[in-house]
C-alpha positions as CSV (number, residue, x, y, z in Angstrom):
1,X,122.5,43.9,1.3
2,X,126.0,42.2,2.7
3,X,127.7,44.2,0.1
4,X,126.3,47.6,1.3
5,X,127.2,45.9,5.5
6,X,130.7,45.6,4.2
7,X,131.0,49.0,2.8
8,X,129.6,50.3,6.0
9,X,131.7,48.0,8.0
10,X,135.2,49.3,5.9
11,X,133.8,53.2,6.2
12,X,133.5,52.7,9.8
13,X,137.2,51.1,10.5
14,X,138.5,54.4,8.5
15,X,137.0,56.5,10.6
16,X,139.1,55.6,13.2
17,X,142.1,55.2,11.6
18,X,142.0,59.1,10.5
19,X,140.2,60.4,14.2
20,X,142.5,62.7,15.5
21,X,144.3,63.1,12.7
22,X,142.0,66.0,11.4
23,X,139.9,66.4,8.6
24,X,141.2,64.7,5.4
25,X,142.2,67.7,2.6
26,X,139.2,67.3,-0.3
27,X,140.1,68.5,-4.0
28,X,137.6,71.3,-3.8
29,X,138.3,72.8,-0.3
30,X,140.3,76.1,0.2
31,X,143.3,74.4,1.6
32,X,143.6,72.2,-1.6
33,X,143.0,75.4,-3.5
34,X,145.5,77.3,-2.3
35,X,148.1,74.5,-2.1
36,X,147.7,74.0,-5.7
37,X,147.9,78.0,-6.8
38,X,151.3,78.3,-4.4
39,X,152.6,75.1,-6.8
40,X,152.1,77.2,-9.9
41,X,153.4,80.3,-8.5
42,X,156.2,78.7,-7.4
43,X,156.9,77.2,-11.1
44,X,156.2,80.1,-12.6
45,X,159.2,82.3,-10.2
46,X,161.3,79.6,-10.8
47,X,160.8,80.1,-14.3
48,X,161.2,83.9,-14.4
49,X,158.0,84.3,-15.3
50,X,157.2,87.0,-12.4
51,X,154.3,88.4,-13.5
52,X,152.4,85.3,-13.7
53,X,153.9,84.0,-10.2
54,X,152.7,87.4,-8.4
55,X,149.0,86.5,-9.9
56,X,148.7,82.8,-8.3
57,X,150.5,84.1,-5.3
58,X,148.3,86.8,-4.4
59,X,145.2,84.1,-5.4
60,X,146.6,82.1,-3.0
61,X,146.9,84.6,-0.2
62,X,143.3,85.5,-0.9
63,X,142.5,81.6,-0.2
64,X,144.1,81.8,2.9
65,X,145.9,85.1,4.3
66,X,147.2,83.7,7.4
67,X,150.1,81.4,5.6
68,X,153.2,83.7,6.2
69,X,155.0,81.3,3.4
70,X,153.1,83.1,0.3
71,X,153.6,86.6,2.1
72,X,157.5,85.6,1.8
73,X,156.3,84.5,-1.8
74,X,155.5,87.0,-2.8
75,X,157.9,89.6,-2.0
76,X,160.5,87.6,-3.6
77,X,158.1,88.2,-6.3
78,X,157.8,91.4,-6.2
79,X,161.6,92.8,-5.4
80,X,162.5,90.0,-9.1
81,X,159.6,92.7,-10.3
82,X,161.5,96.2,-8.8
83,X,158.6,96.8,-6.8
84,X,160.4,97.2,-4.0
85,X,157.9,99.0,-1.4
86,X,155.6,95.9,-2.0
87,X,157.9,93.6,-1.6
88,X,158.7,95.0,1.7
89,X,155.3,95.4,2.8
90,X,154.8,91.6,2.0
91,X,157.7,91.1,4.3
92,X,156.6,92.9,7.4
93,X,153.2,91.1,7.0
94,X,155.6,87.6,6.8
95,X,157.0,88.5,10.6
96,X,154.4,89.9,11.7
97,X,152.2,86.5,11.1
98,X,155.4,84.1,11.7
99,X,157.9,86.3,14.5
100,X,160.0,83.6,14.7
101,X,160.4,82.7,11.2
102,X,164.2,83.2,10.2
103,X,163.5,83.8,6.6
104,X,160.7,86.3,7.1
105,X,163.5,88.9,8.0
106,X,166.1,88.2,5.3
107,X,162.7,89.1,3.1
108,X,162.3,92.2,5.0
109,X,166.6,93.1,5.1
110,X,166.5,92.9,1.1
111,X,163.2,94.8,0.5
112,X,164.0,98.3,2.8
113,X,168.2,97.9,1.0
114,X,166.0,98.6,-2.4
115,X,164.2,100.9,-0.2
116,X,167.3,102.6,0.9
117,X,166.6,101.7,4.3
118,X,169.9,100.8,5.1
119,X,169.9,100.5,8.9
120,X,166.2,98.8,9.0
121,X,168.2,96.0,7.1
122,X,171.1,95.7,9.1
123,X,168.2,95.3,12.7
124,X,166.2,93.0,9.8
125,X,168.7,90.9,9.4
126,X,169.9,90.8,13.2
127,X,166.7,89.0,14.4
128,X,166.7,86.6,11.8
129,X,170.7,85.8,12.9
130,X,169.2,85.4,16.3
131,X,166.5,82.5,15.7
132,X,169.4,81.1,13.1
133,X,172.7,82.3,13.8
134,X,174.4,79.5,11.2
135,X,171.6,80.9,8.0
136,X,174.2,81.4,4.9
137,X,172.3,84.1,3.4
138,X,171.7,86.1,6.5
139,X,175.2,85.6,7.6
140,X,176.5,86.9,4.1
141,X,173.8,89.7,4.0
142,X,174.5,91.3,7.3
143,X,178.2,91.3,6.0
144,X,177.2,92.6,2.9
145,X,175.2,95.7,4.9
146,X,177.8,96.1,7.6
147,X,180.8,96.5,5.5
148,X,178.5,99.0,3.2
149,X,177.4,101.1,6.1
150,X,181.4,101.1,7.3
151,X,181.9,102.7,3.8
152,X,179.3,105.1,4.1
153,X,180.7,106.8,6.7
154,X,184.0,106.5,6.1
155,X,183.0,108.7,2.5
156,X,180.9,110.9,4.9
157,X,184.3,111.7,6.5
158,X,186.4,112.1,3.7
159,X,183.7,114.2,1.6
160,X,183.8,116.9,4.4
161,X,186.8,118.2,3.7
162,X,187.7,121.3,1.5
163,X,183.7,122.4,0.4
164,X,183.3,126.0,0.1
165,X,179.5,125.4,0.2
166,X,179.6,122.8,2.9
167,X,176.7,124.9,5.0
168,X,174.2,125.2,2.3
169,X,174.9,121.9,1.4
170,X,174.0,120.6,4.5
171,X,170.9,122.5,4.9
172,X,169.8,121.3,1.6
173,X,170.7,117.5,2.4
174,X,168.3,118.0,6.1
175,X,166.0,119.6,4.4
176,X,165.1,116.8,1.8
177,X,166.1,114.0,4.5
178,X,163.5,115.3,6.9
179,X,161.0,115.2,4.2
180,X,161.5,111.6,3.2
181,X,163.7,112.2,0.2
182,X,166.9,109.4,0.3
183,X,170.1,109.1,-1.4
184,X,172.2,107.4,1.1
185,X,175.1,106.5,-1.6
186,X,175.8,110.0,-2.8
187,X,177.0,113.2,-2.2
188,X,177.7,116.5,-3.6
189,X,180.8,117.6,-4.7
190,X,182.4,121.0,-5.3
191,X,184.5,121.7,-8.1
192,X,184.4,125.4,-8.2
193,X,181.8,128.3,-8.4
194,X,180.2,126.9,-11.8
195,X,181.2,123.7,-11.3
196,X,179.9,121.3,-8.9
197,X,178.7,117.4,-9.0
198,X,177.2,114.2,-7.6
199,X,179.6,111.1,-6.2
200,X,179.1,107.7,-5.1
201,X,179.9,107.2,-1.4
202,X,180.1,103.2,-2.3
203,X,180.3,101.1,-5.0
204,X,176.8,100.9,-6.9
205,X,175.8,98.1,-8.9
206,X,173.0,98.2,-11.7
207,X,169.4,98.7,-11.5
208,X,169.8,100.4,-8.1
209,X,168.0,103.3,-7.0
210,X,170.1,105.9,-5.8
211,X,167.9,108.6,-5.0
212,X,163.9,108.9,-4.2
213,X,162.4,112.8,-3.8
214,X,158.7,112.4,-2.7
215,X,156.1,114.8,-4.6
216,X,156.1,117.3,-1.9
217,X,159.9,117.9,-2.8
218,X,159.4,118.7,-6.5
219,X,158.8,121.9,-8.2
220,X,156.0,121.9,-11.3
221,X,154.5,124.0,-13.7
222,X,151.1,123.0,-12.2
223,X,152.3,124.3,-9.0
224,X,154.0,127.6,-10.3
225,X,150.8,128.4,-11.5
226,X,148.4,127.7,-8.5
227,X,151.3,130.4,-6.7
228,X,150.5,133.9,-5.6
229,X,152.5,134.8,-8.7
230,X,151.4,132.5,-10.8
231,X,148.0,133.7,-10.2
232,X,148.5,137.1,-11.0
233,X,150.3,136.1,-14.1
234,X,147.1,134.6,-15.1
235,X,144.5,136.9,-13.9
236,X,146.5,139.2,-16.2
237,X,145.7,137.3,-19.5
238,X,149.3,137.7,-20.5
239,X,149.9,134.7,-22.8
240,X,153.4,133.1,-21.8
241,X,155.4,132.3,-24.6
242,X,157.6,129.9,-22.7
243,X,156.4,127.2,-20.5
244,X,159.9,127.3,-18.5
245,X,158.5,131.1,-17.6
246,X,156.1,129.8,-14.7
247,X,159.0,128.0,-12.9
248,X,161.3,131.3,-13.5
249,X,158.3,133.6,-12.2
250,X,157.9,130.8,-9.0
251,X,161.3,131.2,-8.4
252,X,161.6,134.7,-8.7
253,X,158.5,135.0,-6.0
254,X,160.6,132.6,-3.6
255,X,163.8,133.6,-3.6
256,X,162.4,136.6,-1.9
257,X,160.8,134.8,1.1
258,X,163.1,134.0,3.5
259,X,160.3,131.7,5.1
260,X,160.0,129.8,1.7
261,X,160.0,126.1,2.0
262,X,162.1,125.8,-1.3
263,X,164.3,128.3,0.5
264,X,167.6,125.3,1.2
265,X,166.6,124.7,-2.1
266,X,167.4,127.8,-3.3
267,X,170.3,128.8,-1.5
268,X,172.5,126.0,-3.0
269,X,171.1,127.4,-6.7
270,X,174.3,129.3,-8.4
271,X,174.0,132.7,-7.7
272,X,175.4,133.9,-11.1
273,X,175.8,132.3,-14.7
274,X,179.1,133.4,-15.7
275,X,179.7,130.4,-18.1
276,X,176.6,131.2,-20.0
277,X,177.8,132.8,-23.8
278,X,174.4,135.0,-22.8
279,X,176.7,137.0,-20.4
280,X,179.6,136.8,-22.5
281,X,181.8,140.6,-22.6
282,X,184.0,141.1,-25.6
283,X,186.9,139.3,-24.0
284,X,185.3,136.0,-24.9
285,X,183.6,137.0,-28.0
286,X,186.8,137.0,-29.3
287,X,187.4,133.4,-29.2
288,X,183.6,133.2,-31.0
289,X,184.5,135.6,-33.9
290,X,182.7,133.9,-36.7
291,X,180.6,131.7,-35.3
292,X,177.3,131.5,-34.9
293,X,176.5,131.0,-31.1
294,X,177.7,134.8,-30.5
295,X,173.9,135.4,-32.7
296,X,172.5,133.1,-30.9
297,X,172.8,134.0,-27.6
298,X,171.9,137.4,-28.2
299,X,168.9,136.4,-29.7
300,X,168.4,134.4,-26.4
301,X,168.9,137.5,-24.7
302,X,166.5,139.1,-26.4
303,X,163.9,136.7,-26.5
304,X,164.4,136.8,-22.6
305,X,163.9,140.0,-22.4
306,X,160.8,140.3,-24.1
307,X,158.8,137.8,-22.1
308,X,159.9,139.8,-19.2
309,X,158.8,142.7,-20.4
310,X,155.6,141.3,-21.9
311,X,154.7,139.8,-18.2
312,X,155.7,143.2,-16.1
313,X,153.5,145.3,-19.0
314,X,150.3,143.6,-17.9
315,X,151.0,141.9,-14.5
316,X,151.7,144.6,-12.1
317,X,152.8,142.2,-9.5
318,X,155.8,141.2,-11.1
319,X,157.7,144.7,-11.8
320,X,159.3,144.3,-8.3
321,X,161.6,141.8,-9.6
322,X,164.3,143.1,-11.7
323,X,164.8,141.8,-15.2
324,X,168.2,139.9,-14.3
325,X,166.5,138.5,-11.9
326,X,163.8,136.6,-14.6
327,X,166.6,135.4,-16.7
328,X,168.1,133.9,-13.8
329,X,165.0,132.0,-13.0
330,X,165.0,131.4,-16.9
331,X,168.4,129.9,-16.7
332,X,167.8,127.8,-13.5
333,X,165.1,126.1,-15.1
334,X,166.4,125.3,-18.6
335,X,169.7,124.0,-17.1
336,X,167.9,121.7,-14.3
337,X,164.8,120.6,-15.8
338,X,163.1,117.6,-16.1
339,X,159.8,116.5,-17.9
340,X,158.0,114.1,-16.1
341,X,154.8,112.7,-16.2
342,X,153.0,112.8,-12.7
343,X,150.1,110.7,-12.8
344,X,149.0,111.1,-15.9
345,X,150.5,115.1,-15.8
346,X,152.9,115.9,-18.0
347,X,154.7,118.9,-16.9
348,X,158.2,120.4,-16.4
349,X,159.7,120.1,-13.2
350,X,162.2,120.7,-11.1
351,X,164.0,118.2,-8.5
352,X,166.7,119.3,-6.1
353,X,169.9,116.9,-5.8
354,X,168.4,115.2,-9.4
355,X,169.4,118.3,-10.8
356,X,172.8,118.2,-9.4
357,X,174.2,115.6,-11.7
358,X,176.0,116.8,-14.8
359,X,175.7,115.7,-18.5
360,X,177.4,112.4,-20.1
361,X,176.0,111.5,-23.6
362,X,176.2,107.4,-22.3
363,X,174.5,108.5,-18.8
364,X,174.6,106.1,-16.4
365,X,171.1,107.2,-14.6
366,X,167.3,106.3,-15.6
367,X,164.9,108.1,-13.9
368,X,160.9,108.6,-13.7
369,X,158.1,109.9,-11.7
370,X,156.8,106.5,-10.1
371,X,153.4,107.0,-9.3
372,X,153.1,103.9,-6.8
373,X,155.9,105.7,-4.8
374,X,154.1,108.8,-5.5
375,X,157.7,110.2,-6.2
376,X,161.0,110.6,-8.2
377,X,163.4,108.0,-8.7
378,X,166.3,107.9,-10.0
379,X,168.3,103.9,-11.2
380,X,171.8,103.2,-12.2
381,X,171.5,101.7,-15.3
382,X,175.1,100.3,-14.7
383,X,177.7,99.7,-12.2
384,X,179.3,102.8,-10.5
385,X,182.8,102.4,-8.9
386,X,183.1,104.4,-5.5
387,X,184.4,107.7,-5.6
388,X,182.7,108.2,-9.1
389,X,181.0,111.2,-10.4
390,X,177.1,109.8,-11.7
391,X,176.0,111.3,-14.6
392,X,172.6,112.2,-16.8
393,X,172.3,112.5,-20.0
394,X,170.5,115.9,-20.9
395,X,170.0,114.5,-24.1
396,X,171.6,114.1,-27.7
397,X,171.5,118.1,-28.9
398,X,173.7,120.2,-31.1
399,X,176.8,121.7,-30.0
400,X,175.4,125.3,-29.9
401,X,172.5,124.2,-27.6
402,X,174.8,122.8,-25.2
403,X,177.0,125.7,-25.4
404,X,174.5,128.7,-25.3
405,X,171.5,126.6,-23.6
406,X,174.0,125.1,-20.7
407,X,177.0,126.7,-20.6
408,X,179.0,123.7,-22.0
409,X,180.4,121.6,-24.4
410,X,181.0,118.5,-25.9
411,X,184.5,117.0,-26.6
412,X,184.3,114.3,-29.2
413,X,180.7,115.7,-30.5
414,X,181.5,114.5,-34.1
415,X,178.1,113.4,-35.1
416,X,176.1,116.6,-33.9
417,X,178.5,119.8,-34.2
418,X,177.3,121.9,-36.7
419,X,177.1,124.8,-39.1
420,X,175.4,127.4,-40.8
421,X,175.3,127.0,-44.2
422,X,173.5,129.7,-46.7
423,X,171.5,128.5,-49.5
424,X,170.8,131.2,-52.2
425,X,168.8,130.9,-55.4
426,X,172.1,131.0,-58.1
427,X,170.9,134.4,-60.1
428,X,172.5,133.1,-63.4
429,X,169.6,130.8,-63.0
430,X,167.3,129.7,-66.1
431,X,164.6,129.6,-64.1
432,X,165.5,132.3,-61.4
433,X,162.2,134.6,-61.8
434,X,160.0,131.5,-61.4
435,X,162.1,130.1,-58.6
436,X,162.0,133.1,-56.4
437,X,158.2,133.9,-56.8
438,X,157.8,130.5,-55.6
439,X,159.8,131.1,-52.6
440,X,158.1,135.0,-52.1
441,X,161.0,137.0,-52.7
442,X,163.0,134.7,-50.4
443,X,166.6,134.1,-52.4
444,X,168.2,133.0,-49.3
445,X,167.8,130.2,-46.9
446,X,169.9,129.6,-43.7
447,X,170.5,126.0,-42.5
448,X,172.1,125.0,-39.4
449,X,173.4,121.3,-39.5
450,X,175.8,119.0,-38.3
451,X,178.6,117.3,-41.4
452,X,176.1,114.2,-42.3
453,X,173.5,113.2,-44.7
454,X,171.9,110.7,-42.5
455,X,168.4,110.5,-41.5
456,X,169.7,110.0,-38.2
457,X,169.5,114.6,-37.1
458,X,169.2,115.8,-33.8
459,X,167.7,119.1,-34.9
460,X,164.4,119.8,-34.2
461,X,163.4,121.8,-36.9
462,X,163.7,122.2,-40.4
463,X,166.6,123.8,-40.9
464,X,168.8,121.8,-38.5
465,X,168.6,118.2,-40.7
466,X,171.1,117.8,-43.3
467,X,168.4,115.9,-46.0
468,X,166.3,118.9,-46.2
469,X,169.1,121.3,-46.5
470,X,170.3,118.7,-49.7
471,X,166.5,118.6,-50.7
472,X,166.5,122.7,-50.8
473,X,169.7,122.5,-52.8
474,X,168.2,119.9,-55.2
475,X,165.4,122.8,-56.1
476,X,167.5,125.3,-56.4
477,X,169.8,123.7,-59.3
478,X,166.5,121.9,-61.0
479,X,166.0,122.4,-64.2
480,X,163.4,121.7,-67.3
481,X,162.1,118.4,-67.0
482,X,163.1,118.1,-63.3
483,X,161.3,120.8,-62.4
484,X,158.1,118.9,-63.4
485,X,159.0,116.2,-61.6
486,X,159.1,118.3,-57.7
487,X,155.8,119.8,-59.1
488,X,153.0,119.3,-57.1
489,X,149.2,120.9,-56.9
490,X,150.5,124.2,-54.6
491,X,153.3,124.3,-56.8
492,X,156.7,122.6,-56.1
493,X,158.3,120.2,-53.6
494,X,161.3,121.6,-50.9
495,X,161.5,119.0,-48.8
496,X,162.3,115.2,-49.0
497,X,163.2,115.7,-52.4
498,X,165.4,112.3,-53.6
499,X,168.8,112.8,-55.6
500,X,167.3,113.9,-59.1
501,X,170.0,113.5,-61.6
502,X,174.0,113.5,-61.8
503,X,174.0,116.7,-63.2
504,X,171.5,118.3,-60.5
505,X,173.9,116.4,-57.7
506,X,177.2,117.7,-58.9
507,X,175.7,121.4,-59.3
508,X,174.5,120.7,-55.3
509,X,177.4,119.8,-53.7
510,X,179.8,122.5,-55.2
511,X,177.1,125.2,-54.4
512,X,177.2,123.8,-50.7
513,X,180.7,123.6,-50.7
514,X,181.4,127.0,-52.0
515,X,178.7,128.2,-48.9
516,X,180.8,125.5,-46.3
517,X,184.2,127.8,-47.8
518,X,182.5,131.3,-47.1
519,X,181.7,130.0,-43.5
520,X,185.1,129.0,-42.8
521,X,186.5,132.6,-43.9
522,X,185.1,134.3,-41.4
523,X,186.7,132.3,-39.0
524,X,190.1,134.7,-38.6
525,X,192.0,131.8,-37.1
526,X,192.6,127.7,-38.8
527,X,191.2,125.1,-37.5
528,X,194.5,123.7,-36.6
529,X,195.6,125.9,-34.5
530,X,192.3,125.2,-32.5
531,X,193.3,121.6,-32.5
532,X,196.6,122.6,-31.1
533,X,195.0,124.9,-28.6
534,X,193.0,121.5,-27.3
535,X,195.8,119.0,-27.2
536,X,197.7,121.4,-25.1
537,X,194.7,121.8,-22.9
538,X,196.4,125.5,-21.6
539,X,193.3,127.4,-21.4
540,X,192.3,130.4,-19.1
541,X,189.2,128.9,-17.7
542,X,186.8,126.4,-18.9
543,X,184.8,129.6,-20.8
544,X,187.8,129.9,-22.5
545,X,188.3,125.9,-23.5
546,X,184.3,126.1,-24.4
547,X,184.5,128.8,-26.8
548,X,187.5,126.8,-28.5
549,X,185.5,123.9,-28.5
550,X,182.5,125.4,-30.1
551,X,184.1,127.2,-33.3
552,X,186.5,124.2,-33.5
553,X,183.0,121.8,-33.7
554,X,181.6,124.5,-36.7
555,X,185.1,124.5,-38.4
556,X,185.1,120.8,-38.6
557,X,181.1,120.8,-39.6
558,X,182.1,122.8,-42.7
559,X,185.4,121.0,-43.7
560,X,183.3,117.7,-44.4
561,X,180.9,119.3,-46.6
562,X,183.9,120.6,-48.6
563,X,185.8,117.1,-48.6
564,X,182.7,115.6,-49.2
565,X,182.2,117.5,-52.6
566,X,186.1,116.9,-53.5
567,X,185.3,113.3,-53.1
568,X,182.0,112.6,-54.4
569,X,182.1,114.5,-57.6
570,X,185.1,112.7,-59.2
571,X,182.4,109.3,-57.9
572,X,179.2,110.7,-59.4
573,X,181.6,111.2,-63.1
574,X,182.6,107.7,-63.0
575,X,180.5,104.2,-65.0
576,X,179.1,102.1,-62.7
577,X,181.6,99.7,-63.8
578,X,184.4,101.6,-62.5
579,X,182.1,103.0,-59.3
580,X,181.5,98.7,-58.5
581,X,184.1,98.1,-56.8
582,X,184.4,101.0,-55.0
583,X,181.2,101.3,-54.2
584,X,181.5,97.6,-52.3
585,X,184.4,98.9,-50.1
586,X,181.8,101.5,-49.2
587,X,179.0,99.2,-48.3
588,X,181.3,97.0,-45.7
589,X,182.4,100.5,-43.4
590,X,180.2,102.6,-41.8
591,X,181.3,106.2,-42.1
592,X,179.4,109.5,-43.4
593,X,181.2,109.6,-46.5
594,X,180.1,106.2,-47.2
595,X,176.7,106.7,-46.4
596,X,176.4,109.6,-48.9
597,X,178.0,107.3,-51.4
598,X,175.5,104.3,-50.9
599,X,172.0,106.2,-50.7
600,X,173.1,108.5,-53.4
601,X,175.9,108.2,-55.7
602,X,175.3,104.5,-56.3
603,X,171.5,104.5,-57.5
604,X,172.5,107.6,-59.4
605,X,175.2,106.0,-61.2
606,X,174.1,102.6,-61.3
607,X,170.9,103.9,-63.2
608,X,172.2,106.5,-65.4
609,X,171.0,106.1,-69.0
């Protein structure tokens, strides 16, 4: 009993000691709570672990959603994360529970930068410099966004000047501004009427997004369809053989209305495609004789021609627009398209200013439909000095595609120009009746590949990688027991066939090289007077350097196969214990040759009986 008076006693004299000091914090009470999940979170940022930080953070808020601390929390969080709207929500909810919170407005300056709200973070971080006018890091942030938005206009000036397209231009820029679309660090540049490109007004570090183009702003399939046009196309039950055809058919339907909303759009579209080897007159076929791209773009034509045709023979509604007219739609779309995936869509699209920037194989751009912005956005994947022209990548293709798909080429395209060789059943053949009932009267196959035998082939089809042209070889100079060995239940093997025999590899590579020698004579001019032609750089016009460019790549193409047969065959006659040492030289450089000689001459040779 005096034990239980003293307890009481001690109990009471803490009451007092703690009254008006307010309720002590217990262990299991929301407070404690959320202290203890702001700890973590703030372990985990310092950490880098960001994902696991924006989980107790956003715990924590839910424990208590007035503290303007985890708000600021978390949009740190979330602009180490990229996600740079949230962040900069999180920041205006910060100031708007704590106004007079200096750091609640450097939160909101760096979010709307991201957000390239430029002038939001310049007033940002102004009312922060006025409850703390000594902060550091809103002292060195407003000079960072001060001396960027002097820049800005100071390239706004000097990008005026000397822009033959300078009204359509600007109606294009209002346009997508007034719609929400920013890109407040570039602008378009005019090079000439083929020829024009996207600059940096500032200096642009990595992982920045340069340009944002809401929804609204892009151009689908899915939309092409649901168009008056696009209706018609289907009500007709004409099947399109091209899915680039209901963008060209949309655009054909707008360019006519002069009330179109794509209409600044439009207008800044070239009006003509006078670099495309589609629309080339004899004057630059000339420069082509003997390659293949002159075939290929007239089989383009053609093949554009048809679907025009095929859609005006059973949809009515589109023989008011003139066949040139569908092509250039055609060529609009496969030059400036993009395939995105809008949530969960996947369709073509395209997105005006995106499509502006021109092709660099090592681009310098990453871009996506981001379905939290609900939009397109486009990040610098590395630094960009001012003044710069940014660049895409529109892919690793073949010189021809570049060439007859863009109106282009590629200097320094070593890995993917390309050729056509023939392959032709040999009619001194042992087995020659057998052979070419197996491949139904077929004697001749046409391959179109680029002067490697890697794996590694951009083509997208059979004929276009360089293993299953070697593979088709490899059949055709089979004989006796190595036929049985490519025989299979439907009869025999063409493609991924391994090097067979020494005999079979030798017989491959100087059919190949007598197909790489025919090639070359129908070029009627060397290959180094093409190299000339390119150091000088003294060209007509950039059709004329392109057309140089493309039968200089196919020259090129074919001299390797025939080097490579003058240097492997002497190889694939030698013992292994000559081949050895050689063959170690080979293994320490990485070139083509070499590669040929490592996955094939050195197992053939090593394991020779």
């Amino acid at each position: 009993r005096e034990r239980l008076l003293r307890e009481r006693r001690m109990a009471k004299k803490s009451r007092r000691r703690n009254r008006g000091k307010g309720k002590a914090v217990d262990a299991k009470s929301p407070t404690a709570g959320e202290a203890n999940l702001k700890a973590k979170g703030t372990k985990c940022f310092v950490q880098g672990d960001y994902k696991s930080a924006l989980d107790y953070f956003t715990q924590a808020i839910k424990a208590d959603p007035k503290d303007h601390t985890l708000y600021s929390n978390r949009s740190a969080t979330q602009y180490q994360l990229q996600v740079y709207d949230e962040a900069l929500t999180d920041a205006k909810e910060c100031v708007k529970l704590k106004p007079d919170w200096p750091k609640g407005y450097l939160r909101t300056g760096m979010a709307c930068e991201k957000c390239l709200q430029f002038l939001d973070a310049k007033d940002a971080y102004a009312k922060g410099l006025e409850l703390a006018p000594e902060d550091a890091a809103l002292n060195k942030s407003m000079k960072e966004i001060v001396a960027l938005l002097d820049e800005l206009k100071l390239s706004e000036q000097e990008r005026s000047a000397d822009n033959p397209d300078g009204d359509r231009f600007s109606r294009l820029v209002k346009w997508m501004k007034d719609g929400g679309c920013k890109f407040p660090k570039l602008y378009m540049k005019y090079y000439t009427e083929d020829y024009r490109g996207v600059h940096t007004l500032c200096n642009i570090p990595a992982d920045d997004m340069v340009l944002y183009v809401p929804q609204k702003y892009i151009m689908t399939t899915e939309m092409a369809k649901e168009s008056a046009i696009g209706k018609a196309i289907r009500r007709s039950r004409y099947d399109i053989r091209s899915a680039h055809s209901w963008l060209a058919c949309y655009l054909c339907q707008e360019k006519h209305d002069l009330k179109s909303f794509w209409k600044p759009y439009i207008d800044i579209l070239p009006d003509k495609y006078s670099n495309m080897p589609i629309f080339f007159k004899d004057f630059y076929k000339k420069f082509l004789k003997g390659s293949y791209s002159i075939e290929m773009a007239q089989n383009r034509l053609l093949d554009l021609k048809s679907e025009y045709q095929g859609i005006c023979r059973q949809c009515p509604e589109f023989r008011k627009f003139h066949h040139l007219e569908f092509v250039w739609g055609r060529l609009v779309v496969i030059t400036r398209n993009f395939g995105l995936d809008i949530h969960g869509t996947e369709t073509d699209a395209l997105v005006p200013y995106a499509d502006m920037l021109n092709h660099m194989p090592d681009k310098q751009t990453d871009w996506k439909f981001d379905n939290k912005l609900d939009g397109f956005t486009m990040v610098t994947n590395r630094s960009v000095a001012r003044g710069e022209q940014i660049f895409d990548s529109y892919g690793r293709k073949c010189q021809g595609r570049y060439f007859v798909n863009y109106g282009f080429t590629i200097d320094n395209n070593f890995n993917d120009n390309d050729a056509v060789i023939l392959a032709d059943l040999p009619e001194d053949d042992p087995h020659y009746q057998m052979k070419l009932k197996y491949l139904h009267g077929r004697r001749v196959r046409e391959y179109q590949v680029p002067g490697h035998y890697s794996e590694d082939s951009t083509g997208q089809s059979d004929v276009n990688h360089p293993r299953n042209m070697f593979s088709f070889f490899r059949f055709l100079h089979a004989r006796d027991k190595e036929l049985m060995v490519l025989s299979t239940n439907d009869g025999y093997k063409l493609k991924d066939i391994e090097p067979i025999s020494i005999r079979n590899e030798i017989a491959v590579l100087r059919h190949i090289q007598k197909s790489a020698r025919e090639s070359l004579s129908r070029f009627p001019d060397p290959l180094s007077l093409d190299h000339m032609m390119l150091k000088e750089n003294k060209f007509m016009d950039m059709n004329h350097r392109n057309c140089i460019m493309m039968r200089s790549g196919e020259k090129e193409t074919l001299h390797w196969f025939i080097r490579l047969a003058d240097m492997a065959v002497p190889m694939l006659k030698m013992s292994w214990k000559d081949l050895k040492r050689k063959a170690a030289k080979c293994h320490q450089q990485r070139t083509r040759f070499n590669y040929y000689v490592t996955t094939v001459i050195v197992p053939l040779v090593k394991n020779q009986k």
